[in-house]
VOZAMI-113917 format. One record per atom (N, C-alpha, C): residue in one letter; x, z, y. Coordinates in steps of 0.05 Angstrom, whole numbers, plus 5000, padded with zeros to 4 digits. Atoms other than C-alpha are relative to their C-alpha. Example, Ala and Ser with C-alpha at 12.3 -4.5 7.8 and 13.67 -1.06 7.14 Angstrom:
<recs>
A501850004976A524651564910A501850005024S498449994976S527351434979S498550145022
</recs>
This chain:
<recs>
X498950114975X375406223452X497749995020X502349964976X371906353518X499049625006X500850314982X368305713550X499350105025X499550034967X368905633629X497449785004X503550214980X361905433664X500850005026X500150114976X362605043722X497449965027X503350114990X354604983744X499450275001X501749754990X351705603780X497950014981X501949995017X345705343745X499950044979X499849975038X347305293671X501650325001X499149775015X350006023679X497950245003X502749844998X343906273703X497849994974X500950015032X340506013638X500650114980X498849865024X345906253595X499750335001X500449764995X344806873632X498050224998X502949904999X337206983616X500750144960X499849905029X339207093535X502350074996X496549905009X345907423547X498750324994X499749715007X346908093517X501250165016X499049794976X351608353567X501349835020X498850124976X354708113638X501750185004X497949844986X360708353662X502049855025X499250214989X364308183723X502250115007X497249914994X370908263742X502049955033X499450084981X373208283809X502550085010X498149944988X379608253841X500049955038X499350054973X379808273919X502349915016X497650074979X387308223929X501349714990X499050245007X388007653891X497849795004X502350094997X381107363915X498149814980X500350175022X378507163848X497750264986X502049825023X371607453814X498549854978X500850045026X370107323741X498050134994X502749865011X363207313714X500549964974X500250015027X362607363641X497250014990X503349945005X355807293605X501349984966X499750065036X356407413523X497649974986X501650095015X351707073481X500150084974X499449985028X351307083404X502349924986X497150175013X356806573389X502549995019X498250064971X360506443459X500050235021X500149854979X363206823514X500649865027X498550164972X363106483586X500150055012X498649954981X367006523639X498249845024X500250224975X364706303713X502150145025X498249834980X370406403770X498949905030X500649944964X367906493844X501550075023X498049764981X371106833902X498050205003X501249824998X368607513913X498150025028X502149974982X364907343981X497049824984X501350125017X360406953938X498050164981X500749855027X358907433885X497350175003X502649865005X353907913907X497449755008X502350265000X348707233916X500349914977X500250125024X350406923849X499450314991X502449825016X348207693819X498450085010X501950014993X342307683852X498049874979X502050175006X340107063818X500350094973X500450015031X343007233746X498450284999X501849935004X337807593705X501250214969X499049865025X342208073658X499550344997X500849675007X340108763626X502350175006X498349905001X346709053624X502749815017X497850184992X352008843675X502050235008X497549784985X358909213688X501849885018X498250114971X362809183748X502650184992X497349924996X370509213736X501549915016X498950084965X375209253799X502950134983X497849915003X382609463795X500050305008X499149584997X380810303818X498450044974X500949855022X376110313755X497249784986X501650135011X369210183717X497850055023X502449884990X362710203753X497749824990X502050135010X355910133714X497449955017X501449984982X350609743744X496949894968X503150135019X343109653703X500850144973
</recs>
């Protein structure tokens, strides 16, 4: 079961020993999902997509994918 982070901060932490980021953005429904997967847990943080390119700035993940509703696009 996913767990939902509320704290910009604590996902920036969780985000320094995540294995992969993925984020999921919808524009027409104005709703972007970050995901960070750890060892045990997968968390969720929800934003709006004007938001988003500043919060991945700060997270610090090797592997992050950007999924949109026309497709995949890999970033790192």
């Amino acid at each position: 079961m996913p767990v939902e982070v509320k704290d910009l901060d604590e996902l920036v932490k969780l985000a320094e020993n995540a294995r992969e980021c993925r984020v999921y953005r919808n524009d027409r429904k104005g709703v972007a999902k970050i995901k960070v997967r750890r060892g045990r847990y997968l968390y969720t943080f929800v934003t709006n997509p004007d938001e988003l390119e500043s919060i991945l700035e700060k997270l610090n993940c090797e592997a992050t994918t950007v999924i949109t509703p026309k497709g995949v696009e890999e970033k790192g």
